[in-house]
C-alpha positions in Angstrom: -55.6 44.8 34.7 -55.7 41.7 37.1 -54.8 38.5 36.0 -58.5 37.0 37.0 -59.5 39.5 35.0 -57.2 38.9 31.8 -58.3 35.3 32.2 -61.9 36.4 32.2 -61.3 38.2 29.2 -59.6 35.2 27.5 -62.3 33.0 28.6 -64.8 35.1 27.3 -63.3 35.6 23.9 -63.1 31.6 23.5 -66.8 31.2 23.9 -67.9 34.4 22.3 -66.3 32.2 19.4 -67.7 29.1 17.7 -66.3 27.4 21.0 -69.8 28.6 22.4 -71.6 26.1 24.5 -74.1 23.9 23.0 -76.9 24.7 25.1 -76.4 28.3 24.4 -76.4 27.7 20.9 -79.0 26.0 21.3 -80.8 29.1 23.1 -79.8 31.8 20.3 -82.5 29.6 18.2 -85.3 29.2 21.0 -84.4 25.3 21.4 -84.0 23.4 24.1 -81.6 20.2 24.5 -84.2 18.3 24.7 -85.7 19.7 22.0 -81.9 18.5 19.9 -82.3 14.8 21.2 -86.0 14.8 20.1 -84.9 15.6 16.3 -81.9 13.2 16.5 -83.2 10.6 17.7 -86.9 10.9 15.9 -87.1 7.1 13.5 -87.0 7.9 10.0 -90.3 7.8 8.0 -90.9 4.0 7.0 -89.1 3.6 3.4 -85.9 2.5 2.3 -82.3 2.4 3.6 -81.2 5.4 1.6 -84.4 7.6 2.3 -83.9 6.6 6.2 -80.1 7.5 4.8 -80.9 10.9 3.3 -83.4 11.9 6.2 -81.2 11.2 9.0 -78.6 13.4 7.3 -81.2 16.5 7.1 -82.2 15.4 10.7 -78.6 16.3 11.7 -78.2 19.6 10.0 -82.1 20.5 10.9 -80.2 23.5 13.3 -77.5 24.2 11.3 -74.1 23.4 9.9 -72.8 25.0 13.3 -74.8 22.5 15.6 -73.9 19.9 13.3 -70.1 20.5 14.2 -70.9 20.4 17.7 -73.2 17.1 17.5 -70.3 15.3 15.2 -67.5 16.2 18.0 -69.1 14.6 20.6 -70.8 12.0 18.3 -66.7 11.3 17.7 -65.4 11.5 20.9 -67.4 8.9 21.8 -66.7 6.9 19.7 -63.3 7.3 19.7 -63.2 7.1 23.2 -65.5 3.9 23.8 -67.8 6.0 25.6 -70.9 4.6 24.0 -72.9 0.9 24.8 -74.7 -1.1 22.1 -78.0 -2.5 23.2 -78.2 -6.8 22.6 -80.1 -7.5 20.1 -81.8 -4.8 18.9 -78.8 -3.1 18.0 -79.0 0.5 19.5 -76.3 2.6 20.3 -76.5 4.9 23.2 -74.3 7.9 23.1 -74.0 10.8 26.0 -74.8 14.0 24.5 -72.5 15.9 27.1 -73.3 19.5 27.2 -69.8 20.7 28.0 -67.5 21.5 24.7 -64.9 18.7 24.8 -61.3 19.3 25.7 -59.1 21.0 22.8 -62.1 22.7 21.0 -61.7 26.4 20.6 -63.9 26.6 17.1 -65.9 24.2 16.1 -66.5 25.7 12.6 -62.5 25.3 12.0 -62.1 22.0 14.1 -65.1 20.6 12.2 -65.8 22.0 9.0 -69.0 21.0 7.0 -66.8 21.9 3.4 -64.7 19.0 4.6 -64.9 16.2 2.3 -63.3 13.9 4.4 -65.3 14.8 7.6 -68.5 14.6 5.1 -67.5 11.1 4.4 -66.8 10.2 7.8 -70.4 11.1 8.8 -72.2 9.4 6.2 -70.0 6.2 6.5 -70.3 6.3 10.2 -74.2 7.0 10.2 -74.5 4.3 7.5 -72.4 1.7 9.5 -73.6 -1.0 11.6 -74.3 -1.2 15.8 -70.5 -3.3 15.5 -67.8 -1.7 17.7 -64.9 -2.5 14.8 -66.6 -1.1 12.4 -67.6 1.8 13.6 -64.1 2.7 14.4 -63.2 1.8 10.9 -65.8 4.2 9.4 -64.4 6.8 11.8 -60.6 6.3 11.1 -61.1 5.6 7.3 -60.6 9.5 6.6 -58.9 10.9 9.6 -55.7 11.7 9.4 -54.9 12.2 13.2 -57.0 8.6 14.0 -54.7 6.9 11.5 -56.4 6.0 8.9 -54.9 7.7 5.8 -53.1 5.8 3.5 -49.5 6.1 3.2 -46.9 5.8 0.2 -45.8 2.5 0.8 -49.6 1.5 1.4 -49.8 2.9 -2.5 -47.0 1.1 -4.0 -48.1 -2.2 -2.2 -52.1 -2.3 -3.0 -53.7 -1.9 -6.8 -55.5 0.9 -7.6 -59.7 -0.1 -6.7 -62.2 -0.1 -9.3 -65.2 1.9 -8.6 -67.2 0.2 -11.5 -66.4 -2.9 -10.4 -67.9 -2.0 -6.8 -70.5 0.0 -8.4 -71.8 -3.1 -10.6 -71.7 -5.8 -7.6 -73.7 -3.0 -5.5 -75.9 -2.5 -8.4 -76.2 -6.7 -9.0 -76.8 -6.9 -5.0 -79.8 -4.2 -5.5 -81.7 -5.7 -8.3 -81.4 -9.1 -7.5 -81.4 -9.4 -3.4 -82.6 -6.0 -2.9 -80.0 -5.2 -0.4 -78.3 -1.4 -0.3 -75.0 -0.8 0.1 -72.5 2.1 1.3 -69.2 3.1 0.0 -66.7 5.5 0.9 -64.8 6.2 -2.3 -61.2 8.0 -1.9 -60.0 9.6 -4.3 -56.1 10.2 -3.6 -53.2 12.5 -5.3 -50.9 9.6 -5.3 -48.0 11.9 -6.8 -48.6 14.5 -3.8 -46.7 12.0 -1.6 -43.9 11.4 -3.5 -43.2 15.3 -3.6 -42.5 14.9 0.1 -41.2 18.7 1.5 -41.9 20.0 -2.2 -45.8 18.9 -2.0 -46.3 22.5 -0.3 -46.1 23.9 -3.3 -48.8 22.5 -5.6 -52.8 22.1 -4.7 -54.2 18.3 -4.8 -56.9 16.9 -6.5 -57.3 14.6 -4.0 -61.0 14.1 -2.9 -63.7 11.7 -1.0 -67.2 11.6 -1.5 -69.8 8.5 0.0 -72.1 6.6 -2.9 -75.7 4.6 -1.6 -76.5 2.2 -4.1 -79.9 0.4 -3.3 -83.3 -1.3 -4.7 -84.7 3.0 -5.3 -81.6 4.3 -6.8 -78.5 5.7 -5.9 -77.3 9.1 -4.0 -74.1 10.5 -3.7 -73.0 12.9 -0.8 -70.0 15.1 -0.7 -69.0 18.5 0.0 -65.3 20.6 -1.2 -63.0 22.0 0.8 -63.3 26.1 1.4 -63.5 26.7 -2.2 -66.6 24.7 -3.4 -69.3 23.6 -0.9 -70.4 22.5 2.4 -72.2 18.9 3.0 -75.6 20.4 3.9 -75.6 22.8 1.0 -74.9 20.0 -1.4 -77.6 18.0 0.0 -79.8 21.6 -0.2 -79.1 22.1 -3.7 -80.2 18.7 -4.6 -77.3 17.2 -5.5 -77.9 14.2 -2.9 -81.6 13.2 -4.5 -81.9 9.9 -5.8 -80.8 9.2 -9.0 -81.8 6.6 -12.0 -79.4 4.2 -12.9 -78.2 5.9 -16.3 -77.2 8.6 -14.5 -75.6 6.8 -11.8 -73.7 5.2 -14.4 -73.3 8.1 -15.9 -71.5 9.2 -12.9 -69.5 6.2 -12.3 -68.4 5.9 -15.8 -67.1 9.5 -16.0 -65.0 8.8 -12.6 -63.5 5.5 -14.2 -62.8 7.5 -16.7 -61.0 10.3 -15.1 -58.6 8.0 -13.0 -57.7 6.3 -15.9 -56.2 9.1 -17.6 -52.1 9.1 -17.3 -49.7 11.7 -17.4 -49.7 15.4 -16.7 -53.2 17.1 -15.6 -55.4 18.6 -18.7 -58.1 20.0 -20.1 -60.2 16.4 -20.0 -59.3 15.5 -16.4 -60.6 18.9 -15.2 -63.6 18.5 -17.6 -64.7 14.8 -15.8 -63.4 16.1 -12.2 -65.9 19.5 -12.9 -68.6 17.5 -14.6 -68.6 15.1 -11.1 -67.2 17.2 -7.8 -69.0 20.7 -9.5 -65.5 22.4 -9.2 -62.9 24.0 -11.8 -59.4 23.5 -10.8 -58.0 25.1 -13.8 -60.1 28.0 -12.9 -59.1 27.4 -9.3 -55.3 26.5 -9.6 -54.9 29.2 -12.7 -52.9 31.9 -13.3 -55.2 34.3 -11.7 -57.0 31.5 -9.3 -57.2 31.8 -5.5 -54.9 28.5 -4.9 -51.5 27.5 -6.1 -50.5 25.3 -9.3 -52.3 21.6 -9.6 -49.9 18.8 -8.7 -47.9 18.9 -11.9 -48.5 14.7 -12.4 -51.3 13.1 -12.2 -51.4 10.1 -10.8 -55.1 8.8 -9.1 -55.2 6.3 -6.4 -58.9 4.9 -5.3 -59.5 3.2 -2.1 -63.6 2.5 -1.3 -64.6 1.5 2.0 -67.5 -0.7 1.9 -70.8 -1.4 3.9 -72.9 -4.3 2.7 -77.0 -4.9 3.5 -77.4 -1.5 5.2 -80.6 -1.4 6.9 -82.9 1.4 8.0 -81.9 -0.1 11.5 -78.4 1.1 10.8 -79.0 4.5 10.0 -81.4 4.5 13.1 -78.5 3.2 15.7 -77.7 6.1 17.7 -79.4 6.6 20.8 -78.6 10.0 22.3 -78.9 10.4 25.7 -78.4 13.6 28.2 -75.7 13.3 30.2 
């Protein structure tokens, strides 16, 4: 065999992958780029921030989690890169939908995995952010590990623990009385995992992230759970993104204040509240027979939230995509 020929081969295999371009994936469904731009850049039906929110998100996955993967690389390259402009004063920002597959992708569906929770709260923290280069970037770094922008040990020891009912209740106060929605990016971090160091191998984390929308309607919650729960779009599928009342949202938030209070070794109530909120059983999981290795042996929760205040139905309609 030749070697333009072995390179052939190679190249093929690569975009026989999920490395495929995006216009031909594209093509496999009978759409068009054009027809891509049209459905992400379409203005949410008049309503409130979290609708605009929660149709924006189904805009995104309207061709798939696959597409999706593609549309978030470059959506993050750009970003990343500085290779967007925001429009004076109205707030747009114009992003190049290149139709090449970026440098270093080989598969998307690896590189960019919906069952992420941490890509699934970059997404909805960076669609809910405002047309402001800093904090964009911010939204993007907050859960990306090779941007920067998880927290360390020493970041642990040094800040307090946040209070997601504390957050919850001023977000709540903000909706009732000023009728302003707001954003948050709640991390929920296996402290104790860190201090393992080299040993940390050996045990599964707890760790999680999920994004809560607290507004004048209600409040939604998205999330997804690494390769053994569920994917973003599925969550959002199943329902478990629709608006909910304020008991249950409560409900929720109570139940999560509860769990990170709990001190000591993991038990039978901490996986009760963690099942009860991220729909997963890590005793069933981590088990004697389960498909991943022993829970982190001490538990020990650390909550960060990033928070965006007044979100507007202009923020969730920032991005201008544009063919390039």
């Amino acid at each position: 065999m030749s070697i333009s020929s072995a390179i052939d081969m190679i190249s093929h295999f690569f975009q026989s992958q999920s490395g495929t371009q995006l216009p031909d994936q594209l093509r496999s469904q009978g759409k068009t780029v054009q027809d891509l731009i049209g459905i992400l850049n379409s203005p949410p039906p008049t309503g409130t921030p979290l609708a605009a929110l929660a149709d924006k998100l189904e805009r995104f996955f309207a061709l798939g989690p696959h597409v999706a993967s593609m549309i978030f690389c470059r959506l993050q390259c750009a970003l990343a890169g500085s290779e967007y402009t925001i429009e004076k004063p109205d707030g747009r920002v114009r992003v190049p939908l290149r139709l090449a597959d970026p440098p270093g992708v080989v598969d998307y569906s690896v590189q960019f995995p919906w069952n992420s929770c941490k890509l699934a709260t970059t997404l909805v923290l960076v669609l809910g952010a405002p047309a402001d280069d800093e904090i964009l970037h911010e939204a993007l770094k907050y859960q990306s590990r090779s941007l920067g922008g998880l927290p360390t040990l020493e970041m642990m020891r040094q800040t307090p623990s946040a209070s997601l009912g504390l957050a919850f209740q001023r977000a709540k106060a903000a909706a009732l009385r000023e009728e302003k929605t707001t954003l948050m990016g709640v991390g929920l971090v296996d402290a104790h995992i860190f201090e393992l160091s080299w040993r940390a191998h050996q045990y599964f984390s707890f760790a999680h992230s999920f994004c809560i929308g607290v507004g004048p309607d209600g409040v939604r919650i998205w999330q997804a759970w690494g390769k053994h729960g569920y994917r973003l779009d599925v969550n959002i599928a199943d329902g478990h993104a629709r608006l909910r009342t304020w008991d249950e949202a409560e409900q929720f938030v109570g139940d999560f204040d509860k769990l990170v209070s709990i001190k000591g070794s993991w038990n039978a109530k901490c996986n009760k509240l963690y099942k009860k909120l991220f729909l997963v059983d890590i005793n069933q999981l981590c088990g004697p027979n389960g498909l991943e290795r022993p829970v982190t042996p001490k538990f020990q929760p650390w909550v960060r939230i990033m928070t965006h205040e007044n979100v507007t139905c202009g923020d969730i309609n920032k991005f201008l995509w544009e063919l390039t």
